[in-house]
C-alpha positions as protocol buffer text, in pm:
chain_id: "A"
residue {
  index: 1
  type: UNK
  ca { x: -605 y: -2888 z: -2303 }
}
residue {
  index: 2
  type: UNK
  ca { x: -564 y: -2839 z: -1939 }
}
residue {
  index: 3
  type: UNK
  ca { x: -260 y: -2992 z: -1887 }
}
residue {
  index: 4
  type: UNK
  ca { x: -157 y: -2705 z: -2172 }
}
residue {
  index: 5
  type: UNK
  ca { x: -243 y: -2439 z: -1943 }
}
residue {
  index: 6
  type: UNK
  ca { x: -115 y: -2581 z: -1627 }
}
residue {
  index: 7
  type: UNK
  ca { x: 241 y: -2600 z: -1834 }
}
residue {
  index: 8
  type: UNK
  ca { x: 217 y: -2261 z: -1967 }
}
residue {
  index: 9
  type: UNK
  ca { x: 174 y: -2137 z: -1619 }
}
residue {
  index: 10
  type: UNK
  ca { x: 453 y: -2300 z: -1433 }
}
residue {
  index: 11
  type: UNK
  ca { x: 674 y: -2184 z: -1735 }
}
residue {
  index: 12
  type: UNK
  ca { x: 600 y: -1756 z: -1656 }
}
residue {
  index: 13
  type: UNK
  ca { x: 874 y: -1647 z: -1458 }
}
residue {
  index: 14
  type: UNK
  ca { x: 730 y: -1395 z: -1151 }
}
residue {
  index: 15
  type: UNK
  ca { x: 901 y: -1106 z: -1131 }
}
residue {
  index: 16
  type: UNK
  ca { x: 761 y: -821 z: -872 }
}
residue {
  index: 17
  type: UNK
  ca { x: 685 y: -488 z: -965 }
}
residue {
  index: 18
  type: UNK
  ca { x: 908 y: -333 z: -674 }
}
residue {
  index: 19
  type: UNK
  ca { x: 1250 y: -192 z: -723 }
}
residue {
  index: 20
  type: UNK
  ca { x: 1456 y: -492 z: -494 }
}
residue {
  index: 21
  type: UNK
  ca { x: 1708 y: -250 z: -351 }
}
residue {
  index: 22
  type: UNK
  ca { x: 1401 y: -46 z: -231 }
}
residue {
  index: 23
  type: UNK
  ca { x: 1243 y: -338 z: -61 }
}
residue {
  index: 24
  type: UNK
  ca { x: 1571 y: -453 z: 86 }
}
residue {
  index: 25
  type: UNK
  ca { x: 1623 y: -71 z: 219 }
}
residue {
  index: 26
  type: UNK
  ca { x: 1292 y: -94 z: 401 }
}
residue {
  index: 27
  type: UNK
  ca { x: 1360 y: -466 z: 538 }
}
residue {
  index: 28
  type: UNK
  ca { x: 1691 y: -303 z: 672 }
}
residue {
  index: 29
  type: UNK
  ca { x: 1485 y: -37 z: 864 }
}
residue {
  index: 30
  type: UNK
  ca { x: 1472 y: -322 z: 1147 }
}
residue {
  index: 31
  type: UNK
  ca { x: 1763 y: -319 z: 1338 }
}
residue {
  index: 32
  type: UNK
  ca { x: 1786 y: -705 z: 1390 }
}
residue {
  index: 33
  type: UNK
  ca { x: 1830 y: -779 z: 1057 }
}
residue {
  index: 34
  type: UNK
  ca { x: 2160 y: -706 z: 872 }
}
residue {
  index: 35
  type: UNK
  ca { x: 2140 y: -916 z: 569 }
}
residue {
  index: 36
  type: UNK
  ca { x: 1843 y: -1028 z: 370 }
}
residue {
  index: 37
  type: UNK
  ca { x: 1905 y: -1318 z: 118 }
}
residue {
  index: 38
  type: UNK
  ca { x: 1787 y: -1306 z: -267 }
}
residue {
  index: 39
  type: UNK
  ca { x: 1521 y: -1543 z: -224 }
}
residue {
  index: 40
  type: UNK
  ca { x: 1346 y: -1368 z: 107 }
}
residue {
  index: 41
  type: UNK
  ca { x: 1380 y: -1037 z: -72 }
}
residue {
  index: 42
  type: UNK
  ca { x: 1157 y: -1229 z: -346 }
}
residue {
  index: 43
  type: UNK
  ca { x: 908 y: -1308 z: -148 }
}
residue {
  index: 44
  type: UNK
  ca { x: 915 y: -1026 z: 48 }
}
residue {
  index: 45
  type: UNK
  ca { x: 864 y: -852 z: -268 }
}
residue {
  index: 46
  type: UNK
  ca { x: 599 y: -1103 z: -434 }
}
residue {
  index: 47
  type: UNK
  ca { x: 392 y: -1115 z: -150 }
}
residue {
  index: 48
  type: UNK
  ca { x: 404 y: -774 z: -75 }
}
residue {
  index: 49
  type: UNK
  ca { x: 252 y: -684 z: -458 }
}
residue {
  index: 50
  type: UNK
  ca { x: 6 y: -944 z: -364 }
}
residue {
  index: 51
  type: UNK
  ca { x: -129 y: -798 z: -40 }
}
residue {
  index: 52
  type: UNK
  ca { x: -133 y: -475 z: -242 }
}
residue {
  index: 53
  type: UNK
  ca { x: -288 y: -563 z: -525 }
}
residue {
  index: 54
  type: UNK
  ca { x: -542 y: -742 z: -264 }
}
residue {
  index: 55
  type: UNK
  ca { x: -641 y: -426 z: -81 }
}
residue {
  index: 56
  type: UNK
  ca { x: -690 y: -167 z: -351 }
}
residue {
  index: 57
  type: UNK
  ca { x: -904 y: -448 z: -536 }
}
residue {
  index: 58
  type: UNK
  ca { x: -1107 y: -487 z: -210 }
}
residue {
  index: 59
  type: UNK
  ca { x: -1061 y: -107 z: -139 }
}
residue {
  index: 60
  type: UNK
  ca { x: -1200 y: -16 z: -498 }
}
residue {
  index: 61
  type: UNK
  ca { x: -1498 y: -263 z: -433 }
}
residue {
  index: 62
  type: UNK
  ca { x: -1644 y: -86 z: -175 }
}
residue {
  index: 63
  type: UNK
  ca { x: -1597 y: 255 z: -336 }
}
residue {
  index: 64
  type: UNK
  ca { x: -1793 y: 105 z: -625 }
}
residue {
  index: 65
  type: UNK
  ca { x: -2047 y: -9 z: -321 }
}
residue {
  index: 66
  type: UNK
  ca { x: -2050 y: 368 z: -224 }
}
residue {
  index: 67
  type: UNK
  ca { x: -2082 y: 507 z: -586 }
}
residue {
  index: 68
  type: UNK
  ca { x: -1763 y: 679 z: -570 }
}
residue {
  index: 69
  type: UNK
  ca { x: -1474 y: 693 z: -856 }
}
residue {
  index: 70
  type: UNK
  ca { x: -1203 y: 764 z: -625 }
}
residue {
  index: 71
  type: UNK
  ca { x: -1057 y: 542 z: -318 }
}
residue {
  index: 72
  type: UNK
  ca { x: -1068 y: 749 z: -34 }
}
residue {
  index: 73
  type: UNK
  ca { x: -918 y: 653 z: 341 }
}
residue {
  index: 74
  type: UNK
  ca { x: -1271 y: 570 z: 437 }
}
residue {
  index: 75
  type: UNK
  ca { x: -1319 y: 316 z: 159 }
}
residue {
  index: 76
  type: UNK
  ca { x: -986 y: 165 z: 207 }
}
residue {
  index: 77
  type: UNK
  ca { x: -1061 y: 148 z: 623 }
}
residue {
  index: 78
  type: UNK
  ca { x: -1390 y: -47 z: 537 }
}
residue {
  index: 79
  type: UNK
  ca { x: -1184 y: -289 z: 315 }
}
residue {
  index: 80
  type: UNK
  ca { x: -945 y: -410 z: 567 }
}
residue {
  index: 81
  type: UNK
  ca { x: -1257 y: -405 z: 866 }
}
residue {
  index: 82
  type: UNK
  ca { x: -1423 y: -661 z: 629 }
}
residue {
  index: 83
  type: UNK
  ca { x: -1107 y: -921 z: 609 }
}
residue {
  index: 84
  type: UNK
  ca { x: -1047 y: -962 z: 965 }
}
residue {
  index: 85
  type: UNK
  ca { x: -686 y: -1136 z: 904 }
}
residue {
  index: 86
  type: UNK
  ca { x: -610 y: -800 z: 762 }
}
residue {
  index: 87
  type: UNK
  ca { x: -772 y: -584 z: 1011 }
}
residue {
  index: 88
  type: UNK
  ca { x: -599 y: -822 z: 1280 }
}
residue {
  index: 89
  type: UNK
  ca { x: -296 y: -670 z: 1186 }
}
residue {
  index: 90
  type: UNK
  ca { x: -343 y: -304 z: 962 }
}
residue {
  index: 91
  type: UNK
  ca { x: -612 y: -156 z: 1120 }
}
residue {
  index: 92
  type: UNK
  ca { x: -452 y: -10 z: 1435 }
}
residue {
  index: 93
  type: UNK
  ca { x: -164 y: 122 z: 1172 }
}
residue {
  index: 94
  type: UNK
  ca { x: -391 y: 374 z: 954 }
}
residue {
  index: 95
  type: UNK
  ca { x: -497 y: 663 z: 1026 }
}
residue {
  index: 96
  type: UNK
  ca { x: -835 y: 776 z: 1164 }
}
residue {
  index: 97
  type: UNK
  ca { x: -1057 y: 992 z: 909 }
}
residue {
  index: 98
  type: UNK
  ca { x: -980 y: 1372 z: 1030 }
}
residue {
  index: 99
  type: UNK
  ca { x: -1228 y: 1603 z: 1074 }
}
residue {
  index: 100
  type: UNK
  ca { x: -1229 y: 1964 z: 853 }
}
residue {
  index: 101
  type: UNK
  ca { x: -1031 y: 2160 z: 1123 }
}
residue {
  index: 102
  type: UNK
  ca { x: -1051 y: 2498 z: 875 }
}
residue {
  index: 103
  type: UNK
  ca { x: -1446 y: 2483 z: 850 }
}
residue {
  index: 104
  type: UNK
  ca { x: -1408 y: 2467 z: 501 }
}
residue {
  index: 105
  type: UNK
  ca { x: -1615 y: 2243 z: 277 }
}
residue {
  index: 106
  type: UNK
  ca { x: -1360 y: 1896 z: 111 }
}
residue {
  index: 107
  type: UNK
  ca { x: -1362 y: 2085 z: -256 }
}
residue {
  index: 108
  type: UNK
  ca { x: -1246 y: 2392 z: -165 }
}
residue {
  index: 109
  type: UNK
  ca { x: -958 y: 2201 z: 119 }
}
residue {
  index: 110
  type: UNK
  ca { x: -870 y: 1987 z: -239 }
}
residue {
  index: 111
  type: UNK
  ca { x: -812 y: 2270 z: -438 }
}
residue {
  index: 112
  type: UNK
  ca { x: -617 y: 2450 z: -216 }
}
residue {
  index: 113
  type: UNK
  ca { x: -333 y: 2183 z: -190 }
}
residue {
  index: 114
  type: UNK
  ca { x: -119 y: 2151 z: -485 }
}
residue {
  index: 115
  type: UNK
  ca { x: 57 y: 1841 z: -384 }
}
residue {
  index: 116
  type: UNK
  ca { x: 89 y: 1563 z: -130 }
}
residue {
  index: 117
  type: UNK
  ca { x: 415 y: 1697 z: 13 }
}
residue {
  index: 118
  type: UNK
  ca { x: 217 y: 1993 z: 159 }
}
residue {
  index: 119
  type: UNK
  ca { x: 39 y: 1771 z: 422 }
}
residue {
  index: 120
  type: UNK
  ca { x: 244 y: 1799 z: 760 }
}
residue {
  index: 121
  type: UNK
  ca { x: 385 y: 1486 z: 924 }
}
residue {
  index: 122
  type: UNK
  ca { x: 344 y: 1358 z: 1263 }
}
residue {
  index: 123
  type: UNK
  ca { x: 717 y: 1424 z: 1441 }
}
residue {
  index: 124
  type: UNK
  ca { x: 937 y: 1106 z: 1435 }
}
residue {
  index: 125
  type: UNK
  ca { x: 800 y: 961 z: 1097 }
}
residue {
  index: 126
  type: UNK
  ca { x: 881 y: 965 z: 747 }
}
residue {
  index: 127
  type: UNK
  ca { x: 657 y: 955 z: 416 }
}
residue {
  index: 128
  type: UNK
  ca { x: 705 y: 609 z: 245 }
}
residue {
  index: 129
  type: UNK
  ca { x: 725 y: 796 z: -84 }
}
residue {
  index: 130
  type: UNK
  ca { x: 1113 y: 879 z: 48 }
}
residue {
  index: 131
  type: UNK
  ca { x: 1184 y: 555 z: -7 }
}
residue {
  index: 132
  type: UNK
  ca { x: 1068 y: 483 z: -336 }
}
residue {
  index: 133
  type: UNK
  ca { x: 1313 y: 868 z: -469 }
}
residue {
  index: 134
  type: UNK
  ca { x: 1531 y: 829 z: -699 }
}
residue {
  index: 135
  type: UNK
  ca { x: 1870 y: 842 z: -433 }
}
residue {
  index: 136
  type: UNK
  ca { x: 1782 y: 736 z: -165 }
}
């Protein structure tokens, strides 16, 4: 019966959930590489879901820990402090939790903003949402 189940599994094809021509866009982003081959675009792409997938399921853990339904910054900064391979590497890269600079309470800061987009960006960076527009 095992040997059924090890069959069926090397039978499923993988593919990742990530558009390839987005991935390959962002791979491009580094100027030292000008072409990326099918099968390091896959596993660019497979491993990236994974590490993903990894974090919010880690992330979502410690919201659960908190007694929280949503995955805030905080939760997601306590994830990756936990798994120091990942903190080795991510931590530096997110960004610190802000304090309220308008004095007003989260709820009211929440309901206020209609949309991600309204958030200002630090000068010389982009939103990773541009890359995953339709056109770009």
């Amino acid at each position: 019966m095992a040997e059924d189940e090890e069959a069926k599994n090397s039978e499923e094809t993988i593919q990742p959930t990530f558009p390839s021509s987005r991935v390959k866009k962002i791979v491009k982003l580094d100027g030292d590489i000008n072409k990326v081959n099918s099968e390091a675009l896959f596993l660019i792409s497979c491993s990236s879901q994974l590490f993903l997938e990894f974090i919010a399921e880690r992330s979502a853990r410690v919201a659960i820990e908190k007694k929280r339904k949503t995955v805030k910054l905080e939760h997601l900064r306590v994830a990756v402090k936990r798994h120091q391979p990942t903190s080795d590497f991510l931590l530096d890269s997110l960004p610190l939790p802000s304090q309220p600079v308008d004095g007003r309470p989260d709820a009211e800061r929440t309901r206020s903003r209609t949309s991600l987009g309204d958030k200002p960006v630090p000068a010389g960076t982009r939103r990773i949402d541009d890359f995953f527009r339709n056109g770009s």
